[in-house]
N, C-alpha and C positions, 0 to 999 in steps of 0.2 A: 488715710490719704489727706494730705493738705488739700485745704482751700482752692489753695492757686491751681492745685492739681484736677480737683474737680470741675474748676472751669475750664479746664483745657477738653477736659471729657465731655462737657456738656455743649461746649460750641463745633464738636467732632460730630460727624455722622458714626453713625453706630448698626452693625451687625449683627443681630442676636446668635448665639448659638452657647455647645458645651463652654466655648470661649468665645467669648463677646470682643468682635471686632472694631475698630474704632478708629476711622480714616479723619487723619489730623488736619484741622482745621488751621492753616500757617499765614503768618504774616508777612504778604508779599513785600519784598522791600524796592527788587529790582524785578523787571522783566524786561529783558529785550529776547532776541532772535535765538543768540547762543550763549546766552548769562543768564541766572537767575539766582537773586538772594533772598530765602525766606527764613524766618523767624520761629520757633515753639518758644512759647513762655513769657514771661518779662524780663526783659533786657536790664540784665545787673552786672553793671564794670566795674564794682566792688571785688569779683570773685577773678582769680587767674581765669584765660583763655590759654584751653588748648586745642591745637589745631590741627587737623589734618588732612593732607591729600590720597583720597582714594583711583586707584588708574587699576587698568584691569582688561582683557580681552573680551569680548561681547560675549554671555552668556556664563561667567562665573560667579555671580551672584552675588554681587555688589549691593544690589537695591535690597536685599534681604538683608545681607549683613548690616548695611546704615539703620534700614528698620531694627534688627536688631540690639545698635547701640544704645538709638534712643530709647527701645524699653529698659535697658540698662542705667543709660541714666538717669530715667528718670523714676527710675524706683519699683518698674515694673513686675513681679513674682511671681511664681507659678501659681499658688495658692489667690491668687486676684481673678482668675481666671476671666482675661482680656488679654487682648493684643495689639499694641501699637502701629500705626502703617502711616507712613508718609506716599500721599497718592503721587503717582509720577503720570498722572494724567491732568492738565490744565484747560478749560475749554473744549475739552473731545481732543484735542494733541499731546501726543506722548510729552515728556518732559525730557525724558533718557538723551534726544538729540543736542542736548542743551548741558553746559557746565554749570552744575546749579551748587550754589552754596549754599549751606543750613546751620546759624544759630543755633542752639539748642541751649537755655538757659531751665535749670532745673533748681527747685528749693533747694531742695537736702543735700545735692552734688556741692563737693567744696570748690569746683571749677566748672566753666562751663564749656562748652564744646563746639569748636566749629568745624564741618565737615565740608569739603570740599570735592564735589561729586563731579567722576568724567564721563563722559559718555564710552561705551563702547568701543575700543578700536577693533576694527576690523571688520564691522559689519559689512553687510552688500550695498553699502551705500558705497565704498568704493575708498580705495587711499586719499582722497582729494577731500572728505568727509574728515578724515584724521587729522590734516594740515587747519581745518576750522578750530579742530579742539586746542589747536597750538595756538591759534591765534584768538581764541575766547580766552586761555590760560595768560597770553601775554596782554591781555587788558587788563584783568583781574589785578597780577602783580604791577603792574603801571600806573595804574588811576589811583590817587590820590587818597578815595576812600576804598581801597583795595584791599589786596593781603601781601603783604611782605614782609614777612617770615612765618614760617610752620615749622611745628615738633617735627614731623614724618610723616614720609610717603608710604602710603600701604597700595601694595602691589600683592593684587588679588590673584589667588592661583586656584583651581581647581585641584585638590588632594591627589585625584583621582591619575590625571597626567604622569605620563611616566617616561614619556620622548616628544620630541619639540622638533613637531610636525615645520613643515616651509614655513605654512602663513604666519604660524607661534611664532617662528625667530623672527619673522616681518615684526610683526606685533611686539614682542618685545624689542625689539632694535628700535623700535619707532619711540616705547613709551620713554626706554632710556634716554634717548635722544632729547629729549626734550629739559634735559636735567642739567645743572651745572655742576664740574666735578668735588665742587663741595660740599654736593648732598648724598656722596652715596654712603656714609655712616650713618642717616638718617634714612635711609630706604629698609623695611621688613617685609614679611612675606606675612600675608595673612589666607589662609588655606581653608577653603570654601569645602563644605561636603565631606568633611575627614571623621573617620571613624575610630583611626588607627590610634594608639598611646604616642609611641612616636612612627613616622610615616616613610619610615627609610628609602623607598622606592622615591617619594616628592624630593627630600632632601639629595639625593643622589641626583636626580633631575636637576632641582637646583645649582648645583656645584658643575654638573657636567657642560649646563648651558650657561654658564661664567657671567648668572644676574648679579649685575654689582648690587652689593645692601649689605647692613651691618651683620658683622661675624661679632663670635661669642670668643671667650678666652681661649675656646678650644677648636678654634675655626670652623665652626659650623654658623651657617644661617640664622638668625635672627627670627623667628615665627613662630606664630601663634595660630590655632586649630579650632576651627567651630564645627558644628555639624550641620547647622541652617534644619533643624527641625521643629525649633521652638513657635513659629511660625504655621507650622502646619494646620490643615484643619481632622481636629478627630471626634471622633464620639466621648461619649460621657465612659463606654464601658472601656473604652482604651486611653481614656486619660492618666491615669496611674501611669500607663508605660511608658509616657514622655517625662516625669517626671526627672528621673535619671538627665536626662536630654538636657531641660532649664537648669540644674543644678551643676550639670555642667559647663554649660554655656556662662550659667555666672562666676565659675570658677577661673574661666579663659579670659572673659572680659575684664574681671580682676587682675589678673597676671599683665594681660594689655595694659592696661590703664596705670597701673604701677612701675609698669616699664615706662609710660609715657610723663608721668611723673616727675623721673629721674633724667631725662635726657632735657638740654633746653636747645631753646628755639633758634633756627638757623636761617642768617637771611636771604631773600631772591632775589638778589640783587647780580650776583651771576644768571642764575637761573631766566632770569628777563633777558640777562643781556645773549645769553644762548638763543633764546626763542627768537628775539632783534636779528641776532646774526642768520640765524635760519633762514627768516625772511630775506635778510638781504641777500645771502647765498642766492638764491631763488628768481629772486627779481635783476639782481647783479646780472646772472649768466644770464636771465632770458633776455634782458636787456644789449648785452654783451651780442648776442647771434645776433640781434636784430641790427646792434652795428656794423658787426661784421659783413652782413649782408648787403647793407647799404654800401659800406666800402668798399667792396670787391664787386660792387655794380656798378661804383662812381668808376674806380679803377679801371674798368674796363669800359666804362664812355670817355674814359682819358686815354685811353688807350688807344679808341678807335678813331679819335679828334687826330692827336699822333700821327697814326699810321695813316690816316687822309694827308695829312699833312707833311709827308714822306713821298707820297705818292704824285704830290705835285711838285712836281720836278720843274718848269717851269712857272715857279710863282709869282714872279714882276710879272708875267704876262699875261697869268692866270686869276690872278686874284680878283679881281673884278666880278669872274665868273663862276668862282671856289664856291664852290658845294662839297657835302658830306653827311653820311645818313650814320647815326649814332642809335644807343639805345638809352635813352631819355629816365633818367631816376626821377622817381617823387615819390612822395608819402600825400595818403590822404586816408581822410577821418572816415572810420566806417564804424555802424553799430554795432555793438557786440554782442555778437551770436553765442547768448551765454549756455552751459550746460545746467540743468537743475543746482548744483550744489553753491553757483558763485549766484547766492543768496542777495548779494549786493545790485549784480549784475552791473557794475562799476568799476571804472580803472581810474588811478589816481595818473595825469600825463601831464607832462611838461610843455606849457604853450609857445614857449620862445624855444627849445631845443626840438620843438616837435617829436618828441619820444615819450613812450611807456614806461612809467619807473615805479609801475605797482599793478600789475592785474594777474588775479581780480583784486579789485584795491581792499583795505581795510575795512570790511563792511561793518564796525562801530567808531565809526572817524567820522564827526562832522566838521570838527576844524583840524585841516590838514595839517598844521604844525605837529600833530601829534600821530599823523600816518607814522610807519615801520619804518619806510625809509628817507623821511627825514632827523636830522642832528638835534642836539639839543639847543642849537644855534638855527634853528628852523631851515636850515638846507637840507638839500634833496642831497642823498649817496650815490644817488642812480643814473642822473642825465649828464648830459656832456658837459655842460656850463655850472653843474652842483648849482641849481637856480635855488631863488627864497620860494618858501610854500608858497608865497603870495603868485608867486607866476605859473601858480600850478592851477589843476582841476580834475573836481574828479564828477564823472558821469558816465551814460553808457555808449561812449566812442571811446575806438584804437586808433590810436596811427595805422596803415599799414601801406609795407612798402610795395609801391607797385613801378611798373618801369615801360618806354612806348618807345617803338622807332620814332626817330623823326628827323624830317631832312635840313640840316643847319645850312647858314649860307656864311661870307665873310663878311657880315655885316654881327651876325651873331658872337662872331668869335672877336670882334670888336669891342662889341659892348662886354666880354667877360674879361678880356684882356687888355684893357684902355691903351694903358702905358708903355706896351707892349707894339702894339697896331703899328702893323707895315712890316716888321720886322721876322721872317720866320723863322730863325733863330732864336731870338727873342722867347718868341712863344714855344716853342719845343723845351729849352728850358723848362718856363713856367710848369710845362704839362707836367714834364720831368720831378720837380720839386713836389706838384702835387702829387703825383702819386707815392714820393716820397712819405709826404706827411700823413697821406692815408697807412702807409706803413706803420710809422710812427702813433697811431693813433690808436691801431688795432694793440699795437705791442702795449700801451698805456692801459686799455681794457682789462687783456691779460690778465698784467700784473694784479689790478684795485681785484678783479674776481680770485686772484689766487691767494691777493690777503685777506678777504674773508672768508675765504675755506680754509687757509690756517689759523684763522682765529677761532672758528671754528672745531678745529682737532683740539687745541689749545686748552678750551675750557668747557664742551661740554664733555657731560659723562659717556656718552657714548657717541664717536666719533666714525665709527665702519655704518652708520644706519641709513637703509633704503633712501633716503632726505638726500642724505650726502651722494651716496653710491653713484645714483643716478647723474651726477658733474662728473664723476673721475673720466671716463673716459672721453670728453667734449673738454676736460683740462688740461691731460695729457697730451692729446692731441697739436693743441693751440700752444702748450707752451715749447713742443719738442721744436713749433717753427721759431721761437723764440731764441733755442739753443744753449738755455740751461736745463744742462744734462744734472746737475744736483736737483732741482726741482722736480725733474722728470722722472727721476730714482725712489721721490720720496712719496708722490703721488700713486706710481707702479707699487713701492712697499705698500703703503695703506689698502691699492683694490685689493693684492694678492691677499693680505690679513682679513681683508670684510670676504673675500670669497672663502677663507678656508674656518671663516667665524661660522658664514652658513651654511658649510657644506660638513662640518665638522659631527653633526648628530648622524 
């Protein structure tokens, strides 16, 4: 063993046993909330990087397999008798909840390796947990000292699977989603717990649930087979029988790594801008109802000014003493009653349009130019007026829209209609117009949310996923009042394909 190698062992915590345990001692580089970059070895940009993303459903043995790389790379054998472990405990706190990235720079390796580890989807933290790992992944490829580009995404499967249960299509529909449609030639399958030569039951599974990832010249799946035993812990008189186990596990890591080789690197640059659109999907429509809402409130206190104002049939001789009781719109700032996961407990809001155009906001955004939905001309996509980040803020208040009788006089309707005063024609117009432009305003929302849910379909890789699903029928809706019926055809095509995606096992 090299030098360099024994000092990795020796600043490690260590386990005695038949195989001597050895929990790696790593070089924090990053820590926040849901990022982490750490380091094995010394850092040499002499040697290629290759890279890759690992994504995977909670409990298919991701953390074992990355352990297993590392001993791979780094020279690890059966005959050493030790085993390598990256602790995914930091502080007494899991690490798992967190996208952690890991260097891995090794002597004798002619490349080094950098792994890019996701959390779980799926766990009982709930979908809203998932949408974090979306928005840790769109830092990552964002930031400047980030990652933008990787060989391959390894999409972890259990061998074992052999039907693709609800939550699995969730889960896969989600991890896809996340991807832009130029990397599915770079997506494999890496099959956790297989025992099989080949796994024809997995591979069948495969194909039947239409995971995009690279085929072979003979249209099969792209994947490679470990068995996750080399890891285990045994006795001295059953050690022999694992032997089989490491020699094969280094003969798959082999075939991996040579395949990883040969393919070059693809960059994230859709893939960010997918995860971007996502978000603004999200913020768009929530944004969008909450206008709606207010217009169809305004509408109807323009309504009721109106029909007061109809009602007085004698107005020369009435006005003086014209009253009318409406129902009063306003927004006001309330704290936000966050759920455990919006980790921020932060909404990024526009102070001059007084609206929400990010919650829960970007919990690793301290300067707002570089929140989700603002441009790269530092505007907002989201509020009425597209204000600068500068008119924005982000802490823990909502708008939210609230509304109150209250009894106007013709003094009131004075002061809103100046130019107007005296005349009640005049102002029946005006009402008239407004509500016009409140029309006009909703139909302008519409459209901005419909072109990002087609941009949307447009470029990522998977376009029917739970993310999306959940708008089709809040778009449909909105735009059928719009009265493009081609729009409304194309959106009804999309649910009925995402419904017969999931219902199709």
């Amino acid at each position: 063993m090299s030098n360099e190698f024994c000092k990795i062992l020796n600043n490690s915590k260590s386990i005695k046993g038949p195989t001597t345990r050895y929990i790696l001692q790593t070089t924090k580089l990053t820590e926040q909330t849901l990022l982490r970059k750490e380091r094995i070895g010394e850092k040499d940009d002499t040697k290629p990087c290759k890279i890759i993303l690992l994504v995977g459903e909670t409990g298919t043995g991701k953390t074992t397999l990355i352990n297993a790389m590392v001993n791979y790379i780094m020279g690890v054998r059966w005959e050493h008798r030790i085993w390598l472990e990256i602790s995914d405990v930091l502080d007494g706190k899991s690490q798992t909840a967190a996208v952690t990235v890991y260097e891995i720079f090794a002597r004798d390796s002619p490349f080094s390796l950098t792994i890019i580890d996701t959390p779980g989807f799926g766990n009982t933290q709930g979908r809203e947990k998932d949408k974090l790992i979306a928005e840790a992944l769109q830092q990552l490829f964002r930031s400047i000292d980030g990652i933008h580009e990787i060989h391959t995404v390894c999409l972890v499967l259990k061998a074992s699977e052999s039907r693709l249960h609800e939550r699995q299509r969730y889960i896969q529909d989600e991890i896809m989603s996340l991807f832009g449609k130029n990397l599915e030639q770079n997506i494999i399958i890496l099959l956790s717990n297989s025992y099989e030569n080949v796994p024809q039951k997995m591979l069948h599974f495969i194909k039947a649930s239409k995971i995009p990832c690279a085929k072979t010249k003979d249209d099969q799946p792209v994947y490679f087979k470990f068995d996750n035993c080399q890891s285990e812990c045994y006795d001295d008189e059953d050690r022999e029988s694992y032997k089989s186990s490491w020699d094969q596990g280094i003969e798959n890591f082999k075939k991996f790594f040579d395949y990883l080789n040969g393919i070059n690197p693809i960059s994230l640059n859709m893939t960010e801008d997918v995860l971007k659109t996502r978000k603004q999907l999200d913020t768009s429509v929530n944004n969008l109802k909450d206008r709606i809402m207010l217009a169809e409130l305004r509408k109807t206190e323009l309504k009721q000014t109106k029909a007061a104002l109809m009602k007085c049939e004698n107005y020369r001789e009435e006005q003086n003493n014209f009253q009318y009781e409406v129902d009063e719109v306003y927004k006001e700032e309330v704290l936000i009653n966050a759920s455990w996961w919006h980790l921020s407990k932060q909404a990024t809001r526009c102070l001059e349009c007084k609206e929400n155009c990010h919650y829960p906001g970007c919990w690793w955004v301290k300067d707002l130019s570089w929140c989700s939905v603002m441009t790269e001309a530092g505007n907002c996509t989201v509020c009425s007026r597209k204000c600068h980040h500068t008119k924005h803020v982000k802490d823990e208040k909502i708008y939210k829209i609230m509304s109150q009788k209250v009894r106007r006089t013709r003094e009131d309707l004075k002061k809103r209609y100046e130019e107007e005063f005296g005349e009640k024609q005049s102002w029946m117009c005006t009402l008239e117009d407004e509500i016009t432009q409140m029309e006009e305003e909703k139909l302008r929302l519409v459209e901005e949310s419909y072109q990002c849910l087609k941009k949307l379909m447009e470029n990522a890789l998977k376009s029917t996923s739970m993310s999306c699903f959940i708008h089709l029928d809040f778009m449909i809706e909105k735009i059928k009042e719009t009265g493009n019926q081609e729009r409304v055809q194309k959106l009804e095509e999309l649910k009925t394909r995402a419904l017969e995606e999931n219902n199709g096992m």
